[in-house]
BAVEX-28828 format. One record per residue (C-alpha): chain; x, y, z; residue number from 1. Coordinates in steps of 0.1 Angstrom, whole numbers, plus 5000, padded with zeros to 4 digits. Layout:
# residues N
{unit->A | px->X | py->Y | pz->Z | pos->NUM}
...
END
This chain:
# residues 391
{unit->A | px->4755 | py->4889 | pz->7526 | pos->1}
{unit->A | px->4792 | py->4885 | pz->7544 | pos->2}
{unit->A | px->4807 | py->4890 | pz->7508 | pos->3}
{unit->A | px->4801 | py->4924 | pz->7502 | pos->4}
{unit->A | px->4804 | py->4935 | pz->7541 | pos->5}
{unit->A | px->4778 | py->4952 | pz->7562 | pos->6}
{unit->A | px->4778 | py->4983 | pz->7540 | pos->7}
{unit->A | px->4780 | py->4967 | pz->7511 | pos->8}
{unit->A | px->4791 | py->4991 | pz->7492 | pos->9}
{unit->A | px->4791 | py->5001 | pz->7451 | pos->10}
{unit->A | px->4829 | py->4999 | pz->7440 | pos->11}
{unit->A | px->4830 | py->5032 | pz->7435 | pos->12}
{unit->A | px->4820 | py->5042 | pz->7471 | pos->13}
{unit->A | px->4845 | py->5022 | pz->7477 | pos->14}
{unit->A | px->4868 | py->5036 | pz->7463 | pos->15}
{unit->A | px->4861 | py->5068 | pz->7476 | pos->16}
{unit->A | px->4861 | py->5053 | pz->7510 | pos->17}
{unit->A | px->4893 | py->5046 | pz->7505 | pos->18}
{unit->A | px->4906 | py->5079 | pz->7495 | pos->19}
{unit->A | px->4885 | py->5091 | pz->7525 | pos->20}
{unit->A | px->4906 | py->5063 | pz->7551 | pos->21}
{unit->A | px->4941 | py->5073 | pz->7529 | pos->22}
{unit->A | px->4938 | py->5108 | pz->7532 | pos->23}
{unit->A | px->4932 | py->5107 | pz->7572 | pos->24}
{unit->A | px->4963 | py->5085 | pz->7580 | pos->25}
{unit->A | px->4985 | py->5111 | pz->7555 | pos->26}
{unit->A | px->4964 | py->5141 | pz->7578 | pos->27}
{unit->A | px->4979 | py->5118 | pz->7613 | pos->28}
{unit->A | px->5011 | py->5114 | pz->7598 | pos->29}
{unit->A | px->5019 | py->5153 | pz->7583 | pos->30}
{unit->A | px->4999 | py->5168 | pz->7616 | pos->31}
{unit->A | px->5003 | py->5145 | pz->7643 | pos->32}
{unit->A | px->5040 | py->5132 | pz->7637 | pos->33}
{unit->A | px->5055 | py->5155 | pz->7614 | pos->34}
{unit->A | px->5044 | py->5191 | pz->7621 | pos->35}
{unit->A | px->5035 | py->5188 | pz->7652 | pos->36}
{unit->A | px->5057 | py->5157 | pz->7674 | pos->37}
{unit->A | px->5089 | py->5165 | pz->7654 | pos->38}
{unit->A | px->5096 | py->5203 | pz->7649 | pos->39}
{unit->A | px->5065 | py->5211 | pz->7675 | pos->40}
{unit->A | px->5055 | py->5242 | pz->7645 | pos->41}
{unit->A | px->5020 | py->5232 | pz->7664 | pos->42}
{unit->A | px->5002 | py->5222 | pz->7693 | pos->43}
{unit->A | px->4972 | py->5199 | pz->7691 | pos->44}
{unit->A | px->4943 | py->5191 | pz->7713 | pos->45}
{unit->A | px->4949 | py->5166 | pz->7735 | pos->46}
{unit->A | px->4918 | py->5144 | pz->7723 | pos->47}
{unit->A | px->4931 | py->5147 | pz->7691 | pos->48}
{unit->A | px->4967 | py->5136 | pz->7697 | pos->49}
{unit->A | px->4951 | py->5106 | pz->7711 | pos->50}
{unit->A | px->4929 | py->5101 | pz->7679 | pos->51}
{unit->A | px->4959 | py->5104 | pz->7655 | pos->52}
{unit->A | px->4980 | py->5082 | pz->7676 | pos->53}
{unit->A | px->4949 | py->5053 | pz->7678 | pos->54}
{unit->A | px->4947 | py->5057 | pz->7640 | pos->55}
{unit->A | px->4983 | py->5052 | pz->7631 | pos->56}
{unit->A | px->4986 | py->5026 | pz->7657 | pos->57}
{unit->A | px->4952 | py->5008 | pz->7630 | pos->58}
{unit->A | px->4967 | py->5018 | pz->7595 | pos->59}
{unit->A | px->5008 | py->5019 | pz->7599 | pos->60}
{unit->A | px->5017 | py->5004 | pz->7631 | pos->61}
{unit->A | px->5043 | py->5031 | pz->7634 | pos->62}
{unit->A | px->5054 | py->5039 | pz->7668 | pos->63}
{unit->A | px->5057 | py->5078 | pz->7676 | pos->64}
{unit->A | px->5089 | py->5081 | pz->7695 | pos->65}
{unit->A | px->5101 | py->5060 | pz->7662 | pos->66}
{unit->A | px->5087 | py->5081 | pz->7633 | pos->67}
{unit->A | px->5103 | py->5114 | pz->7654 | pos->68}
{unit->A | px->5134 | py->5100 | pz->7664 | pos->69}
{unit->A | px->5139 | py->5088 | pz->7626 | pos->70}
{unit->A | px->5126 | py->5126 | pz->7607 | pos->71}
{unit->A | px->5152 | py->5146 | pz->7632 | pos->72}
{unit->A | px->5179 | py->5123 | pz->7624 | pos->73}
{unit->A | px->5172 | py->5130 | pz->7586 | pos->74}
{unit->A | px->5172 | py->5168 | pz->7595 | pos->75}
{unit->A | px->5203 | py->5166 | pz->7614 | pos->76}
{unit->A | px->5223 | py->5143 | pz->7590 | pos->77}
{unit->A | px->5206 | py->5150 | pz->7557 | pos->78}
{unit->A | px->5228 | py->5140 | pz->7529 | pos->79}
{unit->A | px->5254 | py->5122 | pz->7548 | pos->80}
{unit->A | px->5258 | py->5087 | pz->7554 | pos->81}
{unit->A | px->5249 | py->5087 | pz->7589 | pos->82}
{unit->A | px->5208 | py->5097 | pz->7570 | pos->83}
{unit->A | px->5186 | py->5074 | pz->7573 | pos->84}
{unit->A | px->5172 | py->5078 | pz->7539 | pos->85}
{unit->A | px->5193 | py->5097 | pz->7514 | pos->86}
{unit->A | px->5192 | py->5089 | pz->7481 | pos->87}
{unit->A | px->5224 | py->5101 | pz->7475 | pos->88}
{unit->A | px->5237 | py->5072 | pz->7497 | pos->89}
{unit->A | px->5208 | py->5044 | pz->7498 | pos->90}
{unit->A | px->5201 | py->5051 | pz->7462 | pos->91}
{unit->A | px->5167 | py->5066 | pz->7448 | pos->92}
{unit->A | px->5154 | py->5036 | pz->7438 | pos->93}
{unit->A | px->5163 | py->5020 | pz->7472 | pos->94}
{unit->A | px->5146 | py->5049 | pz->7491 | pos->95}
{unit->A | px->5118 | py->5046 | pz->7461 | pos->96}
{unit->A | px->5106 | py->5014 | pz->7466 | pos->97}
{unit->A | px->5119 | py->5005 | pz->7498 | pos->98}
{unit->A | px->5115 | py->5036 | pz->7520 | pos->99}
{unit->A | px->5094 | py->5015 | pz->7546 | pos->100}
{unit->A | px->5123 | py->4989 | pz->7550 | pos->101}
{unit->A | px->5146 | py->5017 | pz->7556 | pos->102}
{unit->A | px->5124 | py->5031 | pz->7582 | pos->103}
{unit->A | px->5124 | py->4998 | pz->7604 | pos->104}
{unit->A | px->5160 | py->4994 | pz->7598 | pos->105}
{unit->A | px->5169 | py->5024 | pz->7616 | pos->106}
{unit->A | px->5144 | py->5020 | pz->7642 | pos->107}
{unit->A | px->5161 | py->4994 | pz->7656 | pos->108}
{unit->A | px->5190 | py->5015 | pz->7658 | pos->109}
{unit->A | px->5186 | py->5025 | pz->7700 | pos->110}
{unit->A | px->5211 | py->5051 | pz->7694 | pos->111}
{unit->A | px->5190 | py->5070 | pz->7672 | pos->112}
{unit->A | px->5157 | py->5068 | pz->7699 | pos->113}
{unit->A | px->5179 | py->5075 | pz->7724 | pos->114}
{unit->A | px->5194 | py->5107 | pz->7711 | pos->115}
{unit->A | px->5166 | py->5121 | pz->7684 | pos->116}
{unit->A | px->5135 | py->5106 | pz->7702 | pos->117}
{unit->A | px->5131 | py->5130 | pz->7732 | pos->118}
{unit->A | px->5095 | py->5142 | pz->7744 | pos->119}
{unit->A | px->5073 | py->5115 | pz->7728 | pos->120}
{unit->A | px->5044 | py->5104 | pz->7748 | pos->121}
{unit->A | px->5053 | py->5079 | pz->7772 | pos->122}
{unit->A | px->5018 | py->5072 | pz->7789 | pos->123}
{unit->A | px->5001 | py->5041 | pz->7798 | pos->124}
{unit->A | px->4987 | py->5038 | pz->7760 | pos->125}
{unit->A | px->5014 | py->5039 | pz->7746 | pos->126}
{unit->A | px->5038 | py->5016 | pz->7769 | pos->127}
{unit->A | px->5013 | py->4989 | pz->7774 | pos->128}
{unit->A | px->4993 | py->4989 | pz->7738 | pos->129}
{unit->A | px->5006 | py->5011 | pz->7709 | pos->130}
{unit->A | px->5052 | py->5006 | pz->7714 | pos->131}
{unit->A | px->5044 | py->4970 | pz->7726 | pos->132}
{unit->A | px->5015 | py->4949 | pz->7704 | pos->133}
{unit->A | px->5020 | py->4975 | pz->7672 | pos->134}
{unit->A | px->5007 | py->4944 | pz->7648 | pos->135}
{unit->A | px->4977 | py->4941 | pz->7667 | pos->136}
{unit->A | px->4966 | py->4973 | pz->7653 | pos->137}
{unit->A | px->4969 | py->4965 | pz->7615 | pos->138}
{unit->A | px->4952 | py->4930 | pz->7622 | pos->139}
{unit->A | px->4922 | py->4948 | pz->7636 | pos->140}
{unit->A | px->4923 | py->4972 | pz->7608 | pos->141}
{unit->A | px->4921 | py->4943 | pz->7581 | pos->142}
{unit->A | px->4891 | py->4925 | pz->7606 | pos->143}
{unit->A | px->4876 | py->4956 | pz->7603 | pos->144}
{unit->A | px->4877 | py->4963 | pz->7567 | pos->145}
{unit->A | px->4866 | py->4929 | pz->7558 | pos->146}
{unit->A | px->4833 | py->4926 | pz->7584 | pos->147}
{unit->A | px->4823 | py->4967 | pz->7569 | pos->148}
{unit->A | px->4835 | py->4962 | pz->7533 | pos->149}
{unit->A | px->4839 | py->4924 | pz->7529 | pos->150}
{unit->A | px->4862 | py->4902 | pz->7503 | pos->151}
{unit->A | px->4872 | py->4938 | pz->7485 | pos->152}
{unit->A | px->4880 | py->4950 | pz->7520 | pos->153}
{unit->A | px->4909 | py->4933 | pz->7518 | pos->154}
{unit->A | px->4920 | py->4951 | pz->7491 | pos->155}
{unit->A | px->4910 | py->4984 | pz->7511 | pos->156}
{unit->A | px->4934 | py->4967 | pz->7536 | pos->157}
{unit->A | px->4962 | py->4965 | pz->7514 | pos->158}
{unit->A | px->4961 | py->5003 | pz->7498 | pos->159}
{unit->A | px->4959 | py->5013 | pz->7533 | pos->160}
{unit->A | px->4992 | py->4993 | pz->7545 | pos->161}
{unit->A | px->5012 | py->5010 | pz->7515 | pos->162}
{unit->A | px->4997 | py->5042 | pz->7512 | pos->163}
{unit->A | px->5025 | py->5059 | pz->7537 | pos->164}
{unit->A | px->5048 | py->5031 | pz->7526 | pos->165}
{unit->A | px->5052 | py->5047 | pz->7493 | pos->166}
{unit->A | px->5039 | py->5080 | pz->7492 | pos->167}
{unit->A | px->5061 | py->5092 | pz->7526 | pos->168}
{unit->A | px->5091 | py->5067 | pz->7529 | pos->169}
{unit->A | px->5092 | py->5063 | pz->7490 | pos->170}
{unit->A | px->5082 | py->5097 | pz->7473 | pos->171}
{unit->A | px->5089 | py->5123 | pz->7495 | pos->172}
{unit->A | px->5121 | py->5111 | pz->7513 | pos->173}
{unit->A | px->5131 | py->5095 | pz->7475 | pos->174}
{unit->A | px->5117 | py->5117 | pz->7446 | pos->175}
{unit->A | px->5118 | py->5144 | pz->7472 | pos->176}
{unit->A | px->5155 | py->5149 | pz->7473 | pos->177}
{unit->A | px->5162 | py->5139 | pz->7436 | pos->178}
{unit->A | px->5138 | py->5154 | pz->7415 | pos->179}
{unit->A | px->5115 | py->5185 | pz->7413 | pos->180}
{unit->A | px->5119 | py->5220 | pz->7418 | pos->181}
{unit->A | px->5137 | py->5242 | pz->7439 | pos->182}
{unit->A | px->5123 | py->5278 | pz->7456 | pos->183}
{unit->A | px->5153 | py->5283 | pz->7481 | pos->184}
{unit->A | px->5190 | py->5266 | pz->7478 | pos->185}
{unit->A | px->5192 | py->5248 | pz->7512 | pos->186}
{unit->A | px->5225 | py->5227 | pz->7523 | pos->187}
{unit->A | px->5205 | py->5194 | pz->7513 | pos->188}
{unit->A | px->5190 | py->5183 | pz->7477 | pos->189}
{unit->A | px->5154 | py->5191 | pz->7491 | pos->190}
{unit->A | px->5129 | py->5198 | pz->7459 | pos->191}
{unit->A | px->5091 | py->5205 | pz->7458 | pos->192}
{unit->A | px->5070 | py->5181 | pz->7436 | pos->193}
{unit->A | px->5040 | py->5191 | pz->7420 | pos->194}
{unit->A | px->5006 | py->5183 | pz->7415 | pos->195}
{unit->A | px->5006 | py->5160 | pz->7445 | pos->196}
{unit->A | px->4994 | py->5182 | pz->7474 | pos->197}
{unit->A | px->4957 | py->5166 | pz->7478 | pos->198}
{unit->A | px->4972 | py->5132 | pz->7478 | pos->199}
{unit->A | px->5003 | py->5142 | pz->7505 | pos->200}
{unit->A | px->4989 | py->5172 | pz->7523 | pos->201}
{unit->A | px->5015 | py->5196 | pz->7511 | pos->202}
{unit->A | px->5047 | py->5175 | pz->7525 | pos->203}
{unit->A | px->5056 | py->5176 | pz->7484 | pos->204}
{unit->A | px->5067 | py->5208 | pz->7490 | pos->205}
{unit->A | px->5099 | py->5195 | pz->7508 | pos->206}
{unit->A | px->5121 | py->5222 | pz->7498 | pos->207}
{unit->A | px->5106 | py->5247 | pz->7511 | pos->208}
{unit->A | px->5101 | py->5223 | pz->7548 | pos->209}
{unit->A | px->5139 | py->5219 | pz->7546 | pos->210}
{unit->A | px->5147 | py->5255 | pz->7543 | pos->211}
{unit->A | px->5122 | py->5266 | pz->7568 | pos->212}
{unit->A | px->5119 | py->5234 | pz->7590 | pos->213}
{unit->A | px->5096 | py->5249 | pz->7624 | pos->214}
{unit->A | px->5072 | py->5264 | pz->7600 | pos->215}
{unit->A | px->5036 | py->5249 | pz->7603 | pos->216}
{unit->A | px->5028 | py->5258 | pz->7569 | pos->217}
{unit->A | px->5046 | py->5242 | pz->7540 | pos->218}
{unit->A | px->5035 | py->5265 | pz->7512 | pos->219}
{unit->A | px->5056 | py->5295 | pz->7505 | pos->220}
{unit->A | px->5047 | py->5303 | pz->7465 | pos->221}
{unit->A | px->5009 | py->5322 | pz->7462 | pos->222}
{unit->A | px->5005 | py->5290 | pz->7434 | pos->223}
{unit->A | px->5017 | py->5266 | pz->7460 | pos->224}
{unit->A | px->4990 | py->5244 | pz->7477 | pos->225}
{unit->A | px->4993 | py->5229 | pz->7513 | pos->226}
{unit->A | px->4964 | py->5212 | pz->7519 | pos->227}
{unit->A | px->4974 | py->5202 | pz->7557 | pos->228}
{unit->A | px->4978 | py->5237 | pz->7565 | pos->229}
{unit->A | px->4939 | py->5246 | pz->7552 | pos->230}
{unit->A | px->4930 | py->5215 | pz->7577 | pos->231}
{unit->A | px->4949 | py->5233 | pz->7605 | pos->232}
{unit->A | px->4928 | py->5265 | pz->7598 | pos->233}
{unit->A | px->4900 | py->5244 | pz->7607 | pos->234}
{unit->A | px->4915 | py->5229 | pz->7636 | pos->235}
{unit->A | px->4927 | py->5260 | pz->7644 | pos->236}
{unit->A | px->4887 | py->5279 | pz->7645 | pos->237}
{unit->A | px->4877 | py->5245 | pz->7662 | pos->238}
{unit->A | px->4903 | py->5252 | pz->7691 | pos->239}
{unit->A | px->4917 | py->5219 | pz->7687 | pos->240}
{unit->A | px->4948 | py->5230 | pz->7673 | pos->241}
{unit->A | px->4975 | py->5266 | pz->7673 | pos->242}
{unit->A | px->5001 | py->5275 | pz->7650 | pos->243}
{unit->A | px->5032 | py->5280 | pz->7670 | pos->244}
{unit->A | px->5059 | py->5287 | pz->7643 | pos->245}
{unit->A | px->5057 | py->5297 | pz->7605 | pos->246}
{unit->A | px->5083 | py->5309 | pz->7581 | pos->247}
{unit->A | px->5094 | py->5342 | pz->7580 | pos->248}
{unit->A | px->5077 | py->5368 | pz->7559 | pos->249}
{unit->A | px->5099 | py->5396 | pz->7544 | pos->250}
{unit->A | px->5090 | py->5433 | pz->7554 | pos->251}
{unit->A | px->5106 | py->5459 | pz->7539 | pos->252}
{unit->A | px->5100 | py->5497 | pz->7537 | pos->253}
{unit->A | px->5106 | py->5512 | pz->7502 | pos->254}
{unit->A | px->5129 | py->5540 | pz->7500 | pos->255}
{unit->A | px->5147 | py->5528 | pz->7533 | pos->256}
{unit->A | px->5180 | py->5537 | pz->7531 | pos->257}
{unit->A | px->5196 | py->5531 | pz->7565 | pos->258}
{unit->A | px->5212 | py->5496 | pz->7574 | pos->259}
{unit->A | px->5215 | py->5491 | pz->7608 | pos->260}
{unit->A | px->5219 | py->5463 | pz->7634 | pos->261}
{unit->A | px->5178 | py->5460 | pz->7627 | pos->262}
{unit->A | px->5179 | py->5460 | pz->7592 | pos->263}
{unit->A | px->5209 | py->5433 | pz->7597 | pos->264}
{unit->A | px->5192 | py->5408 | pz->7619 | pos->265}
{unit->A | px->5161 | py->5410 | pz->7591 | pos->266}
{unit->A | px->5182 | py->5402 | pz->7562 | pos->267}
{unit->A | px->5200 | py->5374 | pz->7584 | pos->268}
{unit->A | px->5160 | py->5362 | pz->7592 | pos->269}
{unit->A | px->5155 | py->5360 | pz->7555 | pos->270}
{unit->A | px->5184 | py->5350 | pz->7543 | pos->271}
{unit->A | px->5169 | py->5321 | pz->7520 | pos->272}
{unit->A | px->5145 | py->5349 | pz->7506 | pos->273}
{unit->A | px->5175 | py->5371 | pz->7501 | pos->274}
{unit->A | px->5193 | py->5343 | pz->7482 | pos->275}
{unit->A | px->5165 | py->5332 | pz->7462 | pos->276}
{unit->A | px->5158 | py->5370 | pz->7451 | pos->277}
{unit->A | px->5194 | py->5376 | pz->7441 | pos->278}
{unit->A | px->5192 | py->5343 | pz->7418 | pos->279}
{unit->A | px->5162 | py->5362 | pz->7401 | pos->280}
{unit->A | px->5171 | py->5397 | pz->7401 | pos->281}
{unit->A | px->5209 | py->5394 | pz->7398 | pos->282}
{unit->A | px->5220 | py->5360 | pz->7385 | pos->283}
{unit->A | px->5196 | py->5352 | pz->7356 | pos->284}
{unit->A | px->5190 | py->5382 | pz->7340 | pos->285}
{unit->A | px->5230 | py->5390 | pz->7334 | pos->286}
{unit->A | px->5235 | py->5350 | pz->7324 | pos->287}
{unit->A | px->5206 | py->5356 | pz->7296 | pos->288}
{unit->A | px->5223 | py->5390 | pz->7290 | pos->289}
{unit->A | px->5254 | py->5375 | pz->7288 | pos->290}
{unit->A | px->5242 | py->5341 | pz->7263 | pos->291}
{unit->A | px->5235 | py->5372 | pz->7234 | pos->292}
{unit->A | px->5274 | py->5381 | pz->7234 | pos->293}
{unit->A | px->5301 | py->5357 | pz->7219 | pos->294}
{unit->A | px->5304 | py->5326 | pz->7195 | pos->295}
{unit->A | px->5280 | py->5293 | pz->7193 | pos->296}
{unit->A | px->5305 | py->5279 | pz->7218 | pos->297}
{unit->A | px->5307 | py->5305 | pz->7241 | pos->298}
{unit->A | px->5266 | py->5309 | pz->7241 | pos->299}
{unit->A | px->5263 | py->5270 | pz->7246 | pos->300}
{unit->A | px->5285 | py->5267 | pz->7279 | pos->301}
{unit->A | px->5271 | py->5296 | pz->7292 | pos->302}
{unit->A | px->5232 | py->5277 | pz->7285 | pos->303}
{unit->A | px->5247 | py->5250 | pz->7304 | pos->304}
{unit->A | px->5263 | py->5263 | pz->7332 | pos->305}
{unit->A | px->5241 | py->5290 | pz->7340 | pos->306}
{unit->A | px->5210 | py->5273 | pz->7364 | pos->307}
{unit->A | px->5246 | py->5260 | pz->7385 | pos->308}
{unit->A | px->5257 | py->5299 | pz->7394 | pos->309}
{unit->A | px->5229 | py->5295 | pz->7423 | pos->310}
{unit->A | px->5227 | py->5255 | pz->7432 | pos->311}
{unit->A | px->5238 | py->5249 | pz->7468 | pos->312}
{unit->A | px->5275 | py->5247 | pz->7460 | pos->313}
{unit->A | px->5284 | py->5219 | pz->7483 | pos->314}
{unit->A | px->5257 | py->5195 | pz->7461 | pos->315}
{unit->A | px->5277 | py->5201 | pz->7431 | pos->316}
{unit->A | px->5292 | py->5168 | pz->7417 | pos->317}
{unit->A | px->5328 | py->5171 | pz->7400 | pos->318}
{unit->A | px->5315 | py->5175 | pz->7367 | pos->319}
{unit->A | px->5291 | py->5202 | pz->7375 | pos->320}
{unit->A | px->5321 | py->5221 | pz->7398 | pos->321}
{unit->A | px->5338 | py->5226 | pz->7362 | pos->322}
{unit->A | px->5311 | py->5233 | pz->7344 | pos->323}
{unit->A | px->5310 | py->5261 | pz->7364 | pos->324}
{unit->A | px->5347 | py->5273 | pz->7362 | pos->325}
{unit->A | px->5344 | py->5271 | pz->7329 | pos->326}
{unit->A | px->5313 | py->5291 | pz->7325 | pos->327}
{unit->A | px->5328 | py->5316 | pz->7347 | pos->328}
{unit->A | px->5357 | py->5321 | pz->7325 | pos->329}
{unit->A | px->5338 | py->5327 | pz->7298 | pos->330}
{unit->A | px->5325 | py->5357 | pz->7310 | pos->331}
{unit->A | px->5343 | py->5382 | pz->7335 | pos->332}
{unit->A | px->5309 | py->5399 | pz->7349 | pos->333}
{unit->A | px->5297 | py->5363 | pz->7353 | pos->334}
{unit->A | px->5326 | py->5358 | pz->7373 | pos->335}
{unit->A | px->5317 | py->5390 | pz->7399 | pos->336}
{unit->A | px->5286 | py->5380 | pz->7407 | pos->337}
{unit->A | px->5291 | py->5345 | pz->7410 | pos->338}
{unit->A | px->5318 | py->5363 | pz->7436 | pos->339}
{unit->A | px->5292 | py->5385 | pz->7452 | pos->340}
{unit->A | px->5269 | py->5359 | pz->7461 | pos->341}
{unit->A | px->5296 | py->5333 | pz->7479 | pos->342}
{unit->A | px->5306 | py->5366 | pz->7498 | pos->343}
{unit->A | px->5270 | py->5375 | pz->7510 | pos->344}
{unit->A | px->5268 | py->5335 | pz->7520 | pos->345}
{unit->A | px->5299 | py->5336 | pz->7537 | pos->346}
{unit->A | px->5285 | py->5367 | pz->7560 | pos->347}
{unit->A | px->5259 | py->5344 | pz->7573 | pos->348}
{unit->A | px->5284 | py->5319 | pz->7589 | pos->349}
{unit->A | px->5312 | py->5336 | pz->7595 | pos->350}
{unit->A | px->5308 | py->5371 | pz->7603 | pos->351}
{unit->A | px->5309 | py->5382 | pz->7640 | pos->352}
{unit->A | px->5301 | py->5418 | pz->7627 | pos->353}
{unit->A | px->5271 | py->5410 | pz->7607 | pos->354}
{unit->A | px->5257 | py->5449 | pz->7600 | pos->355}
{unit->A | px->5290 | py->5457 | pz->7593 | pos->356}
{unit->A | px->5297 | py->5429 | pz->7571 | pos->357}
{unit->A | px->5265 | py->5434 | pz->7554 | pos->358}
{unit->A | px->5274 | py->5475 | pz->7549 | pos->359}
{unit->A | px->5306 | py->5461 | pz->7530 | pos->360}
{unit->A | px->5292 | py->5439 | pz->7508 | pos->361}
{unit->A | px->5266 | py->5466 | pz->7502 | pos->362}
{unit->A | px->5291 | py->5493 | pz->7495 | pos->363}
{unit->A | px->5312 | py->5471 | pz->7473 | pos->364}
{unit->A | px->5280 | py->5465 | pz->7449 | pos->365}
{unit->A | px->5274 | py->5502 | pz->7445 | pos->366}
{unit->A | px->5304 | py->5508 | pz->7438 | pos->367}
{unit->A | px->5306 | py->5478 | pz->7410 | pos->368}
{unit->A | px->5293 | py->5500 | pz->7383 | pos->369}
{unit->A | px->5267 | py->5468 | pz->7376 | pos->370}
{unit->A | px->5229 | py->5485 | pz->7375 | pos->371}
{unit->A | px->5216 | py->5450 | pz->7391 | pos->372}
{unit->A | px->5239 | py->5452 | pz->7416 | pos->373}
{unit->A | px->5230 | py->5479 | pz->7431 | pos->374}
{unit->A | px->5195 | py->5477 | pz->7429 | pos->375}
{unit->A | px->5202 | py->5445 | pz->7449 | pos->376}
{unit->A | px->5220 | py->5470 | pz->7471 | pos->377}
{unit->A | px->5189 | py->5491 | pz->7476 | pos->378}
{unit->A | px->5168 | py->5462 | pz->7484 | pos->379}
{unit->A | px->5187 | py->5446 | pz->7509 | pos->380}
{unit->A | px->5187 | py->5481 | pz->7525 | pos->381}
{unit->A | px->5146 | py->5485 | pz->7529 | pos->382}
{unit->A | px->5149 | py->5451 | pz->7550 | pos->383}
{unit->A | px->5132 | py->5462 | pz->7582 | pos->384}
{unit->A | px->5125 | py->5439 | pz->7614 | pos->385}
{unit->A | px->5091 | py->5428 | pz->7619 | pos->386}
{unit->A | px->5067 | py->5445 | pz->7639 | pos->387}
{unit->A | px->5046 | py->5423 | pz->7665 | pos->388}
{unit->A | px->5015 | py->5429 | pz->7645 | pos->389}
{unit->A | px->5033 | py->5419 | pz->7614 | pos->390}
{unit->A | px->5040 | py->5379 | pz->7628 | pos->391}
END
């Protein structure tokens, strides 16, 4: 019978159908136009760009050159007014519930695909077909889903026409720079959100894709899940994809002791990692040691503050700014490091002597009499460059 389609389906193989048809248009969008036709972290088969593209072109109507132009732009500009999607400027729930209307906003913006949408495929496809008829691919997505599925395929249809809508354009680019957790302090207000990984493929983890954009994987924590990267494993054994580009991984030598240009150049490489390891070796154990001296008062600023000595200064509101002057003058050794760590930052954009400038800094925290300091010290000192069999 028409009604239930040619399938005709139970509802809850339908509904698993639906997962199924979600989760490959979130596998063409975080393979096909993020990982791989934005920051180019991969290469894919050609027969399998051409799938990807045919199946966005059915469930999203989004144009390539579009999506790519769009995602650089929000790299390039994140956080400013000139982004196409920053909460801090469109408004989280704007970005929330409106991503998608923000996305064709500044798709008609020729500037932006002039200037951001370089080396998209420009073949007879997509000229005569996918850039110029991109309704004609949803309406034959919706005939389809209706003739397999029948009346309830249009309500297949419809989860499959906001699926990206919400979970991309609204989640990630909203919830993703608002809310959520933070492994590295990057310029922008990137987080990770958890548990959403089998729904999003890992682009949750948004944080750790802003600090380490070219990477192919997007998982850096051993409890952290990217489930687009276990796909690329397969792709990869299939030979229809290769991992060009991942983040860097730390290698040090214990009981190194010599910091040279190499040992320079592999701190610089792993700068975030550097950061992120003086936040938890330096920063938070001397603010807890610190919140058991002093009065109630004294204990409570410091309980406030402390979680703001390592935030990305420049994302610091004017509230927050004074909360941290005023924790730091609380407490002098709070001060120091708080002191130490804008110094080491400062090395990586301004210093034209980086091994020197890094032997300074590293002599200075010896020499501070601070036990955490200098075991800092000695870790930034086993830093050693990676060997070709390391990558």
């Amino acid at each position: 019978m028409w009604y239930f389609g040619i399938l005709d389906l139970s509802v809850w193989s339908l509904i698993v159908t639906t997962l199924v048809l979600t989760h490959l248009t979130t596998l063409s969008v975080t393979l096909y136009l993020h990982r791989y036709s934005a920051h180019r972290a991969i290469e894919l088969h050609a027969a399998l760009k051409h799938f990807f593209r045919f199946w966005l072109w059915l469930t999203t109507g989004m144009k390539t050159r579009e999506w790519t132009a769009i995602h650089r732009k929000h790299h390039a500009q994140c956080e400013t007014r000139e982004d196409p999607h920053s909460p801090r400027y469109k408004g989280l729930a704007t970005v929330v519930w409106q991503g998608a209307e923000l996305y064709r906003a500044e798709a008609r913006n020729p500037e932006t695909l002039c200037r951001y949408g370089k080396n998209c495929p420009d073949d007879w496809l997509e000229r005569k077909l996918y850039s110029r008829f991109p309704n004609a691919g949803v309406t034959l997505m919706v005939v389809l889903d209706i003739g397999l599925f029948g009346v309830l395929g249009l309500t297949v249809w419809a989860v499959q026409m906001m699926w990206i809508a919400f979970w991309a354009a609204g989640v990630v680019n909203g919830l993703g720079h608002a809310v959520g957790y933070r492994n590295f302090e990057c310029r922008d207000a990137a987080t990770n959100l958890l548990p959403w990984g089998v729904l999003i493929c890992g682009e949750e983890l948004h944080n750790n894709h802003h600090t380490y954009p070219g990477s192919a994987k997007l998982s850096i924590r051993p409890w952290e899940f990217d489930l687009g990267w276990a796909w690329l494993r397969l792709l990869s054994a299939l030979r229809l994809a290769r991992v060009v580009r991942v983040a860097p991984v730390a290698h040090r030598v214990p009981g190194k002791r010599c910091l040279d240009s190499d040992t320079a150049m592999a701190i610089l490489r792993n700068r975030f990692l550097v950061m992120a390891q003086y936040r938890q070796l330096v920063i938070a154990p001397l603010a807890k040691q610190e919140l058991a001296l002093g009065d109630a008062s004294r204990r409570r600023l410091i309980r406030r503050g402390r979680r703001l000595l390592w935030r990305e200064t420049s994302l610091l509101n004017a509230r927050q700014q004074a909360l941290v002057s005023a924790t730091l003058s609380q407490s002098p050794l709070l001060g120091l490091i708080y002191q130490k760590r804008m110094a080491l930052q400062r090395i990586w954009a301004e210093s034209n002597d980086l091994s020197a400038a890094i032997g300074q800094w590293v002599q200075e925290a010896e020499a501070s009499g601070i036990r955490s300091l200098r075991e800092f010290a000695d870790l930034l000192r086993s830093y050693a460059p990676h060997s070709r069999g390391d990558e």
